[in-house]
SERO-4910 file (N, C-alpha, C, O; in steps of 0.05 Angstrom, whole numbers):
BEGIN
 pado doro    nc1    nc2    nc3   cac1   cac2   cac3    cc1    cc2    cc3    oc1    oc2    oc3
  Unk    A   -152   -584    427   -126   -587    416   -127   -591    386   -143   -609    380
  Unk    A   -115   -579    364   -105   -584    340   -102   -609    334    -88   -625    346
  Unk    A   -121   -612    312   -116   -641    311    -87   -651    297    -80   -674    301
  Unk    A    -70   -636    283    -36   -642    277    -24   -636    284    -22   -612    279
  Unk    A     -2   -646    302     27   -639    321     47   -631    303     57   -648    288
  Unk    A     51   -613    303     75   -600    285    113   -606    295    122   -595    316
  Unk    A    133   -625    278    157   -622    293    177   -615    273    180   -618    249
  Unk    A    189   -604    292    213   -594    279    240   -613    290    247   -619    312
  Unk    A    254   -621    257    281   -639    267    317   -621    268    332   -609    253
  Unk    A    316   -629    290    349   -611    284    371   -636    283    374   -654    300
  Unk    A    382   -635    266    399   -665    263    422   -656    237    413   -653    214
  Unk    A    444   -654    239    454   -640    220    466   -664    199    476   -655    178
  Unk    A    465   -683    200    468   -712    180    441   -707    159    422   -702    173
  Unk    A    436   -707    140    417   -701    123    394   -726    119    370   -729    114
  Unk    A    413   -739    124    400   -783    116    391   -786    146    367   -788    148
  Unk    A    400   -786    162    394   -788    191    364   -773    197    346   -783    210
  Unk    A    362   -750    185    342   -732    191    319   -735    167    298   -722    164
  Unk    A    326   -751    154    305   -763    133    292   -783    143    268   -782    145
  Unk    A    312   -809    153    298   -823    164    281   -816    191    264   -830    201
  Unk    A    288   -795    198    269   -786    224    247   -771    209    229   -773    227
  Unk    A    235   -757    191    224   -751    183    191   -765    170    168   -758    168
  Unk    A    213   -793    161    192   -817    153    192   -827    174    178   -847    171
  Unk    A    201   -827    202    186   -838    222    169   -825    241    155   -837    257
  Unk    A    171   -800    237    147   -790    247    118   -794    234     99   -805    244
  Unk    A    120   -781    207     95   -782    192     91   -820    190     69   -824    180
  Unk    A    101   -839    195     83   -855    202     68   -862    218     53   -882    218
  Unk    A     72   -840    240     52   -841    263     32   -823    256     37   -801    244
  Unk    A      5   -833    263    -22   -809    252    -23   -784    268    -23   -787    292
  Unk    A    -24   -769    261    -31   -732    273     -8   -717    285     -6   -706    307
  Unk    A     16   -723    254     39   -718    265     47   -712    237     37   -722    217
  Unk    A     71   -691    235     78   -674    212    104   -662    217    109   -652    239
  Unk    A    122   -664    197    149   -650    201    145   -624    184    142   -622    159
  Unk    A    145   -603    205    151   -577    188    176   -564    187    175   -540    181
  Unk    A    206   -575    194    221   -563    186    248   -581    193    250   -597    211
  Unk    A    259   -578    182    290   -585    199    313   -572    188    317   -563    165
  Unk    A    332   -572    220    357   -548    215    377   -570    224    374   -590    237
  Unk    A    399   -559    212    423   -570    212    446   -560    237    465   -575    241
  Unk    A    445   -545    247    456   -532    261    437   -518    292    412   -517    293
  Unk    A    448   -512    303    436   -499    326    433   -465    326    420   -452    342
  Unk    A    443   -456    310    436   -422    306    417   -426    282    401   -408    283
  Unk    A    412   -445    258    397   -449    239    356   -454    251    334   -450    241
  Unk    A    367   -465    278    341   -482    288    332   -457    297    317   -445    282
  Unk    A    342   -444    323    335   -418    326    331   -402    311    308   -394    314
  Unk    A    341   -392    296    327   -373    280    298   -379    263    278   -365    259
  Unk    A    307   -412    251    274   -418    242    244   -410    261    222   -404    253
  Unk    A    255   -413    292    238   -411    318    233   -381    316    211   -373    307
  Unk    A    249   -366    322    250   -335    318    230   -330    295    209   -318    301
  Unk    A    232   -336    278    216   -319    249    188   -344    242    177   -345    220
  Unk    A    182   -363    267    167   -378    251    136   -361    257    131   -349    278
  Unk    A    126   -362    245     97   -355    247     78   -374    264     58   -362    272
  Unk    A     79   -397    270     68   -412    278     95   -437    294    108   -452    280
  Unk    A     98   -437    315    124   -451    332    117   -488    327     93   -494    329
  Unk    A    126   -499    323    131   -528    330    114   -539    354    118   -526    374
  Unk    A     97   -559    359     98   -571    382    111   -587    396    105   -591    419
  Unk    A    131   -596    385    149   -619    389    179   -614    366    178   -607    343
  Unk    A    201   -618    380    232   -613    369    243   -641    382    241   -648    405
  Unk    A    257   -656    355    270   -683    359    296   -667    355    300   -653    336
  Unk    A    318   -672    380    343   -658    372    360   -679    387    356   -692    408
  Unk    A    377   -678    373    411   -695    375    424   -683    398    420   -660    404
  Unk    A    437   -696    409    460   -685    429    484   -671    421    498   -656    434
  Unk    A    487   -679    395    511   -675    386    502   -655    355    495   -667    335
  Unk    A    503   -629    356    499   -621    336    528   -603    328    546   -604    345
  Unk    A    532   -588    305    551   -579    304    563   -556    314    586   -551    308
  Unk    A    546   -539    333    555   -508    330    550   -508    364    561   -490    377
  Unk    A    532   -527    377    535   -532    402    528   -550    407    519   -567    392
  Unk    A    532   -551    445    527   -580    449    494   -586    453    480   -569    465
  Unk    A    481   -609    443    449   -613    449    444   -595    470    433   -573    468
  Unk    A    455   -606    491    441   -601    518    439   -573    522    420   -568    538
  Unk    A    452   -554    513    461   -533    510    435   -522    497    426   -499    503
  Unk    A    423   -537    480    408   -519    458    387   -529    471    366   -517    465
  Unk    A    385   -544    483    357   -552    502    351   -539    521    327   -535    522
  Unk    A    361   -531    535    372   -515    554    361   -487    542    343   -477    555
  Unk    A    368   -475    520    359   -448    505    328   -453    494    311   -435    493
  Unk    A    324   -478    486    291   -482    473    281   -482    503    263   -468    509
  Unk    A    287   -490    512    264   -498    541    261   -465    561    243   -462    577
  Unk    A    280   -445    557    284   -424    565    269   -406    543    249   -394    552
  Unk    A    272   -403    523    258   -378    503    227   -391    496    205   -381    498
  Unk    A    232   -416    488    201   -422    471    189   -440    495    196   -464    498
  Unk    A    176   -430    509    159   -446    535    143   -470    528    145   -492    539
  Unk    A    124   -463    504    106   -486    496    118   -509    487    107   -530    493
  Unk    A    146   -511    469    150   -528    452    164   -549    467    182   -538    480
  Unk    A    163   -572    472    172   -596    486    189   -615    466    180   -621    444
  Unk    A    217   -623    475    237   -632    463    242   -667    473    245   -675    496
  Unk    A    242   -679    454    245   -700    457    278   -710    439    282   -708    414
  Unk    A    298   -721    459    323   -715    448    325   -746    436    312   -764    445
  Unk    A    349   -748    411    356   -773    400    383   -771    394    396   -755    381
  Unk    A    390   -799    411    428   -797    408    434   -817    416    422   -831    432
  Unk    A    464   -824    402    472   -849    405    494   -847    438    508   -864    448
  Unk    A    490   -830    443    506   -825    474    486   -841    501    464   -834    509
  Unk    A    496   -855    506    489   -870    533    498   -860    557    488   -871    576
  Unk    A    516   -842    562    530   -837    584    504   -826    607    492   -805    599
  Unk    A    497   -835    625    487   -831    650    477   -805    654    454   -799    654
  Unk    A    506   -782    658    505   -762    666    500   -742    639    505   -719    645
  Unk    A    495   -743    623    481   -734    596    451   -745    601    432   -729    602
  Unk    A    448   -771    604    406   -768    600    404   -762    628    384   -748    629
  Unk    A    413   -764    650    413   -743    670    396   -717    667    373   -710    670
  Unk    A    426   -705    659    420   -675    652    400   -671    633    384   -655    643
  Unk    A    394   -680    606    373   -684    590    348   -685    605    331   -668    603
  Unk    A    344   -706    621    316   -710    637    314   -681    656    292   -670    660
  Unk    A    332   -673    664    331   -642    692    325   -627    674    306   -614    683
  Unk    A    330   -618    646    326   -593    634    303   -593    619    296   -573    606
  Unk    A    286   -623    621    261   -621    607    256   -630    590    235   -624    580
  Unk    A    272   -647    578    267   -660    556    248   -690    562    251   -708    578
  Unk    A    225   -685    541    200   -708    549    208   -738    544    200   -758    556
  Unk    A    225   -735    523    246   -774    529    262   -768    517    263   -749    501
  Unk    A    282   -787    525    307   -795    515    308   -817    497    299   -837    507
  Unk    A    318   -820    469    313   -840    453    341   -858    442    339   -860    418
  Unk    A    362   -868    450    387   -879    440    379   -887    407    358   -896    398
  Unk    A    403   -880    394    400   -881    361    424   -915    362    443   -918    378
  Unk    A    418   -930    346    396   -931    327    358   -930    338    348   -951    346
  Unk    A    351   -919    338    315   -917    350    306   -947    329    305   -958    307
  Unk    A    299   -948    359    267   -975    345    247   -960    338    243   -937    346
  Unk    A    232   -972    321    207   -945    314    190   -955    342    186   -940    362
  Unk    A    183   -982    340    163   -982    359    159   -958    391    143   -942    400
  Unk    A    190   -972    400    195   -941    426    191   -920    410    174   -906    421
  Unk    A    197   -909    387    197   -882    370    160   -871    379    152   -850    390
  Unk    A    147   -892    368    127   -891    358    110   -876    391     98   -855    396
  Unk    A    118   -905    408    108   -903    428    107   -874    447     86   -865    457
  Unk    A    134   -862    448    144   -828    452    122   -817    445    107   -807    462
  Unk    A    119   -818    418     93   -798    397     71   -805    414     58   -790    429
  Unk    A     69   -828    410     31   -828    420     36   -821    451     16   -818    466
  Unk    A     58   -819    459     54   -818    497     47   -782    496     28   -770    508
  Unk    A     70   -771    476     66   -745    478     46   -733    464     48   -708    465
  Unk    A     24   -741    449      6   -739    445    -22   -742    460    -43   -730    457
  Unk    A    -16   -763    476    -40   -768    494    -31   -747    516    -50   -733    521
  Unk    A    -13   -742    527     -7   -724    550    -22   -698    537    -42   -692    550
  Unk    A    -17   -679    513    -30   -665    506    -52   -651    502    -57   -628    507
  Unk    A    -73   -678    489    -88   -687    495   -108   -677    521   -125   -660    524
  Unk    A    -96   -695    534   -102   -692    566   -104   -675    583   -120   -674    603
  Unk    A    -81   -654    573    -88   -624    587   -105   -610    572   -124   -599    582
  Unk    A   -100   -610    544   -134   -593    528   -149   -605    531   -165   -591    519
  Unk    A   -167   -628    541   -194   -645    545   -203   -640    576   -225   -648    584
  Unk    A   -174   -618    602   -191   -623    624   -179   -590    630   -161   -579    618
  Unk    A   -195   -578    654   -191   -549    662   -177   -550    687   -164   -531    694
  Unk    A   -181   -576    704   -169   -581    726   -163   -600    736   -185   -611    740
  Unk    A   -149   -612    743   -144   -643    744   -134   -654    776   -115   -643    788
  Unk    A   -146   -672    784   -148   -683    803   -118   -707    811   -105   -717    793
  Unk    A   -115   -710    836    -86   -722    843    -86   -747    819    -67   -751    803
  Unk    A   -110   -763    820    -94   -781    803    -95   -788    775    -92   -810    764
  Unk    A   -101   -760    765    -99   -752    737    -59   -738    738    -47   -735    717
  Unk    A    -45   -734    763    -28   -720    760     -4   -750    758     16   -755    744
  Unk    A    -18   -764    780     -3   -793    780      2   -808    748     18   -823    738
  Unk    A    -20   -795    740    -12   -816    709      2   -805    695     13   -817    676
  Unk    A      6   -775    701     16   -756    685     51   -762    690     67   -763    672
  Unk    A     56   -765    709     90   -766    724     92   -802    726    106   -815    741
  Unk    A     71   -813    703     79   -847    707     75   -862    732     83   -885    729
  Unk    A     64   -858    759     51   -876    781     34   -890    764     38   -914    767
  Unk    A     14   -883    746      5   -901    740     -5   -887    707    -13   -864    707
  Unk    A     -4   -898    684    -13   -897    662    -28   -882    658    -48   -880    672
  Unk    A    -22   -864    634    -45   -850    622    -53   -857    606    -46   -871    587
  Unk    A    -87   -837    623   -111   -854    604   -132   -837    595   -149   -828    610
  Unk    A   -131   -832    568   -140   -817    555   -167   -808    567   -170   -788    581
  Unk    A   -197   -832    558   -214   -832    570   -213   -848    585   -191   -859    591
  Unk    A   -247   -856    602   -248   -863    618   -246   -892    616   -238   -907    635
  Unk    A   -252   -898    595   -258   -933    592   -236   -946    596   -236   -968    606
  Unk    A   -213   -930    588   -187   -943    584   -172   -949    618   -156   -966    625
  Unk    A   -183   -927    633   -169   -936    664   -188   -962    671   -178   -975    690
  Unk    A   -206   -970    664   -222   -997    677   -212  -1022    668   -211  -1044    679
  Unk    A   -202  -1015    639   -196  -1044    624   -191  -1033    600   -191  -1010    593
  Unk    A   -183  -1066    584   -190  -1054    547   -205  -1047    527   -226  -1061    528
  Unk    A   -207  -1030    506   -229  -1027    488   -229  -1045    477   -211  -1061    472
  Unk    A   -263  -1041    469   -277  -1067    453   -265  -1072    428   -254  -1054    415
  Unk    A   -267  -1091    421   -257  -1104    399   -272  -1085    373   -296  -1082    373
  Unk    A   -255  -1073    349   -257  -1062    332   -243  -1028    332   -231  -1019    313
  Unk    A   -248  -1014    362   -242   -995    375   -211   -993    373   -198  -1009    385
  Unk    A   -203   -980    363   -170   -972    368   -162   -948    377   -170   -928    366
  Unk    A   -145   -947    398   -146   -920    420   -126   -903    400   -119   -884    413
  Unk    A   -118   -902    383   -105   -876    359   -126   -864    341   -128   -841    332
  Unk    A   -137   -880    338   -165   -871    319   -186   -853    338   -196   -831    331
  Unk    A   -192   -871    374   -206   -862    393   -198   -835    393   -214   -817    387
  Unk    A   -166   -828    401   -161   -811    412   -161   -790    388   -164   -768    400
  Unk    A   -159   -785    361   -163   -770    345   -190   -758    337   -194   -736    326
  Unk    A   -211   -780    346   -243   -782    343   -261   -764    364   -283   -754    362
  Unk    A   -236   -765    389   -249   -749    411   -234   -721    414   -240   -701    428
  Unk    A   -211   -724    394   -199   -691    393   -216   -673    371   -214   -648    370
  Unk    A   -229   -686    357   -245   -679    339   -267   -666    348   -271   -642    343
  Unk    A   -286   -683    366   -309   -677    384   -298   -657    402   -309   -635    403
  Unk    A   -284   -661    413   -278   -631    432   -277   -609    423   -284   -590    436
  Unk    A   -263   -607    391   -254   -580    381   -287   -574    364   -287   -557    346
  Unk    A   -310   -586    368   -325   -581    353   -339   -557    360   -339   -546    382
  Unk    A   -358   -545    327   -377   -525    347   -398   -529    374   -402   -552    381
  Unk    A   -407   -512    384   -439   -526    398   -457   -534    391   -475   -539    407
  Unk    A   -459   -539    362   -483   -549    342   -468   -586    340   -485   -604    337
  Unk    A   -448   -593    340   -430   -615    344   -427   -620    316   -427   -605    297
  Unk    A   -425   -644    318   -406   -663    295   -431   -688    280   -448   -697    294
  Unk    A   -428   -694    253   -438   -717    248   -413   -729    250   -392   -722    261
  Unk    A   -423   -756    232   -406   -783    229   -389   -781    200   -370   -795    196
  Unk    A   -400   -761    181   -386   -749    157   -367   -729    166   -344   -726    157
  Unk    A   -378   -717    183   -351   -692    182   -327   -705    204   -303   -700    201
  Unk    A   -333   -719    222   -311   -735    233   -296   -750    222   -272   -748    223
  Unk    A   -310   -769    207   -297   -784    185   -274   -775    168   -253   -788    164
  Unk    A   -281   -754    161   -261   -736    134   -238   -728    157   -215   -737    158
  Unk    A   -251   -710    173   -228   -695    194   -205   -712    208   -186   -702    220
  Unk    A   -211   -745    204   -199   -769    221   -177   -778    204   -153   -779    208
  Unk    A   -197   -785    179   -191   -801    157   -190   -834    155   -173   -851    153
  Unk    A   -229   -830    160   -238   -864    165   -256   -861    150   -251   -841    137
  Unk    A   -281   -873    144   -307   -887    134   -325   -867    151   -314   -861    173
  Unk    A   -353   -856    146   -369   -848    157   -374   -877    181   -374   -877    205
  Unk    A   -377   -902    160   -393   -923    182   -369   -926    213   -372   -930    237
  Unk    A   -349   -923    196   -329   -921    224   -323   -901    241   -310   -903    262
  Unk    A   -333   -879    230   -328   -853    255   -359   -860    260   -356   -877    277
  Unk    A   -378   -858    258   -402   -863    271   -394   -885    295   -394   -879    318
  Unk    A   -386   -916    284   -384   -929    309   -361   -921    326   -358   -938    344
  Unk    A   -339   -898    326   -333   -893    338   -344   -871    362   -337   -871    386
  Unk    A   -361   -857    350   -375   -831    367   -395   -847    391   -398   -843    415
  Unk    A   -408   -868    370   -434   -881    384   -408   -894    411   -419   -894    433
  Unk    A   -394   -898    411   -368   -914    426   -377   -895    455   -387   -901    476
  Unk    A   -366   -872    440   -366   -849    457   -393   -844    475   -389   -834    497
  Unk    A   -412   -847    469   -442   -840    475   -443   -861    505   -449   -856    528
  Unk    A   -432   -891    489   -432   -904    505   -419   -906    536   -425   -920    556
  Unk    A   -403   -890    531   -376   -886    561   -383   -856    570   -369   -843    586
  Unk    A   -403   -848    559   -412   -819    572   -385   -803    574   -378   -794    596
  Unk    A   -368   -799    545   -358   -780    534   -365   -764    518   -352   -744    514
  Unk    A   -394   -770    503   -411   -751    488   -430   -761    495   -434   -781    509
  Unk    A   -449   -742    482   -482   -745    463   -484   -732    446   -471   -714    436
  Unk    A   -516   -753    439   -523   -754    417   -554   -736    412   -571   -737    430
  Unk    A   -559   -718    386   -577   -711    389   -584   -702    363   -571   -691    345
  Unk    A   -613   -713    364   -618   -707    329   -627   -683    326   -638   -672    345
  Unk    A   -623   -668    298   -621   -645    287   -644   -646    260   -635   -659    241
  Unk    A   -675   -634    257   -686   -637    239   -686   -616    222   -690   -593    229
  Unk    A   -680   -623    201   -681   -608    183   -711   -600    160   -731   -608    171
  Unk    A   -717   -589    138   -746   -582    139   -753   -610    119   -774   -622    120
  Unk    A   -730   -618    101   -731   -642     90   -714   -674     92   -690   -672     96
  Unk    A   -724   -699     89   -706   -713     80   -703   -722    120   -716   -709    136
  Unk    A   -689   -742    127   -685   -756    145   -669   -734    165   -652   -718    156
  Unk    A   -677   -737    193   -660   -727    212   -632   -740    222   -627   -763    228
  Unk    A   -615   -715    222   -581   -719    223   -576   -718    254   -583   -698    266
  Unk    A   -564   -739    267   -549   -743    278   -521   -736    285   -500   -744    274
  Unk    A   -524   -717    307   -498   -703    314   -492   -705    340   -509   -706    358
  Unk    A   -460   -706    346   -454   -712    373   -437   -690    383   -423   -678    367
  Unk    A   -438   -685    408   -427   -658    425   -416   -674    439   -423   -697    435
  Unk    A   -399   -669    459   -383   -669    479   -387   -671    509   -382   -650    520
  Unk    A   -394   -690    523   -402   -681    553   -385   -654    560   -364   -650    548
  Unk    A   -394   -638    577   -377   -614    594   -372   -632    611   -387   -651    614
  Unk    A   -351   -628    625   -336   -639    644   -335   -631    675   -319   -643    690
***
Protein backbone atom coordinates (compact mmCIF):
# COMPACT_ATOMS: atom_id res chain seq x y z
CA UNK A 1 0.00 0.00 0.00
CA UNK A 2 1.14 3.72 -0.76
CA UNK A 3 2.35 5.11 1.94
CA UNK A 4 -0.16 8.61 1.42
CA UNK A 5 -4.01 8.37 1.32
CA UNK A 6 -5.08 10.83 -1.07
CA UNK A 7 -8.77 12.79 -0.28
CA UNK A 8 -10.77 14.62 -1.98
CA UNK A 9 -13.34 17.23 -0.12
CA UNK A 10 -16.73 18.06 -1.67
CA UNK A 11 -18.29 20.67 0.64
CA UNK A 12 -19.51 23.71 -1.11
CA UNK A 13 -19.01 26.30 2.13
CA UNK A 14 -15.37 27.27 1.45
CA UNK A 15 -14.49 27.76 5.52
CA UNK A 16 -16.19 24.52 6.26
CA UNK A 17 -13.99 22.72 3.71
CA UNK A 18 -10.89 24.43 5.01
CA UNK A 19 -11.44 23.41 8.21
CA UNK A 20 -11.74 19.86 6.92
CA UNK A 21 -8.76 20.15 5.12
CA UNK A 22 -6.63 21.09 8.30
CA UNK A 23 -8.19 18.20 9.84
CA UNK A 24 -7.19 15.77 7.78
CA UNK A 25 -3.53 16.65 7.22
CA UNK A 26 -3.25 16.48 10.95
CA UNK A 27 -3.54 12.99 10.79
CA UNK A 28 -0.10 11.29 9.46
CA UNK A 29 -0.28 9.58 5.82
CA UNK A 30 -3.06 11.62 4.80
CA UNK A 31 -3.29 14.55 2.09
CA UNK A 32 -6.00 16.66 0.53
CA UNK A 33 -5.75 16.71 -3.17
CA UNK A 34 -8.68 18.47 -4.12
CA UNK A 35 -11.97 19.91 -3.26
CA UNK A 36 -15.21 20.68 -5.25
CA UNK A 37 -17.95 22.72 -4.49
CA UNK A 38 -20.65 21.21 -6.17
CA UNK A 39 -21.47 17.70 -7.33
CA UNK A 40 -20.93 17.96 -11.22
CA UNK A 41 -17.53 19.96 -10.19
CA UNK A 42 -16.45 16.71 -8.00
CA UNK A 43 -17.18 14.43 -10.87
CA UNK A 44 -15.64 15.81 -13.37
CA UNK A 45 -12.38 16.39 -11.19
CA UNK A 46 -12.85 12.19 -10.88
CA UNK A 47 -13.35 11.96 -14.70
CA UNK A 48 -10.09 13.82 -15.79
CA UNK A 49 -8.06 12.90 -12.63
CA UNK A 50 -4.98 11.09 -13.53
CA UNK A 51 -4.58 9.49 -10.38
CA UNK A 52 -8.39 8.97 -8.35
CA UNK A 53 -8.64 9.81 -4.55
CA UNK A 54 -8.58 7.13 -1.94
CA UNK A 55 -10.97 8.55 0.24
CA UNK A 56 -13.96 11.46 -0.52
CA UNK A 57 -15.33 13.43 2.67
CA UNK A 58 -18.75 14.57 1.25
CA UNK A 59 -21.76 16.51 2.81
CA UNK A 60 -25.24 15.44 2.47
CA UNK A 61 -26.28 18.48 1.46
CA UNK A 62 -24.43 19.86 -1.48
CA UNK A 63 -25.81 22.25 -3.99
CA UNK A 64 -26.65 20.71 -7.32
CA UNK A 65 -27.69 17.33 -5.60
CA UNK A 66 -28.60 15.50 -2.90
CA UNK A 67 -25.29 13.73 -0.91
CA UNK A 68 -26.79 10.57 -1.04
CA UNK A 69 -27.41 10.86 -4.52
CA UNK A 70 -23.76 11.59 -5.36
CA UNK A 71 -22.78 8.69 -3.20
CA UNK A 72 -24.78 6.61 -4.78
CA UNK A 73 -22.93 7.77 -8.35
CA UNK A 74 -19.20 7.64 -6.60
CA UNK A 75 -19.85 4.17 -5.22
CA UNK A 76 -21.33 3.13 -8.81
CA UNK A 77 -18.56 4.73 -11.39
CA UNK A 78 -15.30 4.88 -9.17
CA UNK A 79 -15.22 1.29 -7.40
CA UNK A 80 -11.93 1.87 -5.48
CA UNK A 81 -12.64 5.20 -3.88
CA UNK A 82 -14.49 4.87 -0.35
CA UNK A 83 -16.66 7.82 0.99
CA UNK A 84 -16.84 8.75 4.27
CA UNK A 85 -19.91 11.31 4.65
CA UNK A 86 -20.07 14.61 7.03
CA UNK A 87 -23.36 16.33 8.01
CA UNK A 88 -25.17 18.02 10.34
CA UNK A 89 -28.41 15.84 9.46
CA UNK A 90 -29.25 13.25 12.15
CA UNK A 91 -32.34 11.93 10.69
CA UNK A 92 -32.24 7.98 10.99
CA UNK A 93 -33.41 7.21 7.58
CA UNK A 94 -30.57 9.34 5.86
CA UNK A 95 -27.45 7.48 7.89
CA UNK A 96 -29.61 4.55 7.06
CA UNK A 97 -29.40 4.94 3.59
CA UNK A 98 -25.79 6.39 3.80
CA UNK A 99 -24.62 3.13 5.65
CA UNK A 100 -26.68 0.72 2.59
CA UNK A 101 -24.95 2.62 -0.20
CA UNK A 102 -21.48 2.29 1.28
CA UNK A 103 -20.39 4.92 2.86
CA UNK A 104 -17.35 3.80 5.45
CA UNK A 105 -18.79 6.35 8.38
CA UNK A 106 -20.99 8.70 9.09
CA UNK A 107 -19.67 11.78 10.86
CA UNK A 108 -22.46 14.55 12.43
CA UNK A 109 -20.96 18.25 11.96
CA UNK A 110 -19.88 19.97 14.22
CA UNK A 111 -17.03 16.76 13.99
CA UNK A 112 -14.90 16.18 17.06
CA UNK A 113 -11.53 15.68 15.61
CA UNK A 114 -10.82 12.94 17.93
CA UNK A 115 -13.93 10.63 16.17
CA UNK A 116 -12.53 12.58 12.93
CA UNK A 117 -9.27 11.35 13.59
CA UNK A 118 -10.31 7.99 14.69
CA UNK A 119 -12.45 7.36 10.98
CA UNK A 120 -8.81 8.11 9.38
CA UNK A 121 -6.79 5.75 11.25
CA UNK A 122 -9.79 3.05 11.18
CA UNK A 123 -9.79 3.58 7.41
CA UNK A 124 -6.36 3.38 7.11
CA UNK A 125 -5.71 0.33 9.08
CA UNK A 126 -8.60 -1.51 7.13
CA UNK A 127 -6.45 -0.67 4.03
CA UNK A 128 -3.69 -1.56 5.28
CA UNK A 129 -4.99 -4.88 6.07
CA UNK A 130 -6.11 -5.93 2.75
CA UNK A 131 -2.58 -4.85 1.04
CA UNK A 132 -0.50 -6.78 3.97
CA UNK A 133 -2.69 -10.15 3.40
CA UNK A 134 -3.69 -12.33 0.00
CA UNK A 135 -6.32 -14.19 1.86
CA UNK A 136 -7.87 -13.83 4.96
CA UNK A 137 -9.28 -16.11 7.34
CA UNK A 138 -12.95 -15.89 9.26
CA UNK A 139 -11.56 -13.95 11.92
CA UNK A 140 -9.61 -11.54 10.11
CA UNK A 141 -13.23 -10.90 8.37
CA UNK A 142 -14.81 -10.53 11.98
CA UNK A 143 -12.60 -7.58 12.70
CA UNK A 144 -13.14 -6.32 9.47
CA UNK A 145 -17.27 -5.95 9.90
CA UNK A 146 -16.37 -4.91 13.84
CA UNK A 147 -17.18 -8.50 15.90
CA UNK A 148 -14.12 -7.81 17.05
CA UNK A 149 -11.30 -5.02 16.41
CA UNK A 150 -8.86 -4.52 13.96
CA UNK A 151 -5.60 -5.49 14.33
CA UNK A 152 -3.08 -4.45 12.31
CA UNK A 153 -0.33 -6.87 13.45
CA UNK A 154 -0.17 -9.52 15.46
CA UNK A 155 0.94 -8.18 18.77
CA UNK A 156 -1.87 -5.90 18.92
CA UNK A 157 -4.73 -8.83 18.99
CA UNK A 158 -2.86 -10.32 22.34
CA UNK A 159 -2.55 -7.03 24.20
CA UNK A 160 -0.78 -3.60 24.17
CA UNK A 161 2.44 -2.34 22.63
CA UNK A 162 5.36 -1.79 24.58
CA UNK A 163 5.96 1.31 25.95
CA UNK A 164 7.73 3.75 23.44
CA UNK A 165 5.94 1.85 20.37
CA UNK A 166 3.09 3.85 18.86
CA UNK A 167 0.70 1.85 16.54
CA UNK A 168 0.59 5.17 13.82
CA UNK A 169 4.17 5.23 13.56
CA UNK A 170 3.98 0.99 13.76
CA UNK A 171 1.59 0.98 11.15
CA UNK A 172 3.43 3.42 8.74
CA UNK A 173 6.87 1.51 9.62
CA UNK A 174 5.35 -1.77 8.46
CA UNK A 175 3.73 -0.15 5.29
CA UNK A 176 7.10 0.83 4.54
CA UNK A 177 8.64 -2.73 4.97
CA UNK A 178 6.02 -4.30 2.89
CA UNK A 179 6.38 -1.94 -0.05
CA UNK A 180 10.13 -2.59 0.09
CA UNK A 181 12.49 -4.10 -2.48
CA UNK A 182 13.78 -7.87 -1.84
CA UNK A 183 17.16 -6.45 -0.88
CA UNK A 184 14.83 -4.68 2.18
CA UNK A 185 15.11 -1.62 4.11
CA UNK A 186 17.66 -0.05 6.64
CA UNK A 187 16.80 2.10 9.63
CA UNK A 188 17.89 5.36 7.42
CA UNK A 189 15.73 4.79 4.62
CA UNK A 190 12.66 4.00 6.90
CA UNK A 191 13.34 6.77 8.92
CA UNK A 192 13.16 9.48 6.10
CA UNK A 193 10.20 7.50 4.31
CA UNK A 194 8.20 7.68 8.02
CA UNK A 195 9.59 10.84 9.17
CA UNK A 196 11.32 9.78 12.53
CA UNK A 197 15.10 9.46 13.73
CA UNK A 198 17.15 6.58 12.22
CA UNK A 199 17.48 5.45 16.17
CA UNK A 200 13.64 5.36 16.11
CA UNK A 201 12.80 3.57 12.93
CA UNK A 202 15.52 1.02 13.86
CA UNK A 203 13.77 0.44 17.28
CA UNK A 204 10.79 0.24 15.46
CA UNK A 205 11.84 -2.53 12.79
CA UNK A 206 13.88 -4.40 15.59
CA UNK A 207 9.99 -4.17 17.20
CA UNK A 208 9.09 -5.94 14.20
CA UNK A 209 11.84 -8.73 14.19
CA UNK A 210 10.65 -9.28 17.51
CA UNK A 211 6.77 -10.31 16.73
CA UNK A 212 8.05 -12.21 13.66
CA UNK A 213 6.73 -9.52 11.27
CA UNK A 214 10.18 -9.18 9.75
CA UNK A 215 13.92 -10.01 9.59
CA UNK A 216 16.86 -9.07 9.92
CA UNK A 217 19.89 -9.63 7.81
CA UNK A 218 23.19 -8.22 7.39
CA UNK A 219 24.45 -7.01 4.07
CA UNK A 220 28.48 -6.75 3.66
CA UNK A 221 29.74 -4.49 1.86
CA UNK A 222 33.67 -4.55 0.54
CA UNK A 223 34.30 -1.59 3.12
CA UNK A 224 33.50 0.03 6.47
CA UNK A 225 30.90 -1.87 8.90
CA UNK A 226 28.05 -4.25 7.83
CA UNK A 227 24.42 -2.72 7.17
CA UNK A 228 21.61 -3.98 8.58
CA UNK A 229 18.50 -4.51 6.64
CA UNK A 230 15.08 -5.78 7.28
CA UNK A 231 12.54 -7.67 4.81
CA UNK A 232 9.30 -8.70 5.54
CA UNK A 233 8.11 -12.21 6.69
CA UNK A 234 6.01 -13.79 3.55
CA UNK A 235 2.95 -14.65 4.89
Amino acid sequence: MKQELHVLIIEDDFRVAEINRQLVEQVAGYQVTGVAKTGDEAMDLLTNSQELPDLILLDVFIPDRRGLEMLREIRSNFHTIDVIMLSAAKEAATIEEALRCGSFDYLIKPVDFSRFEQALLRFREQKFFFSSRQELEQTDIDRLIGIEPIAVLSEAVDGELPKGIDQLTLVGVMEILQSSTPTGINAMETGKAVGVSRSTARRYLEHLVSIGEAKAQLNYGEIGRPERRYIPWTK
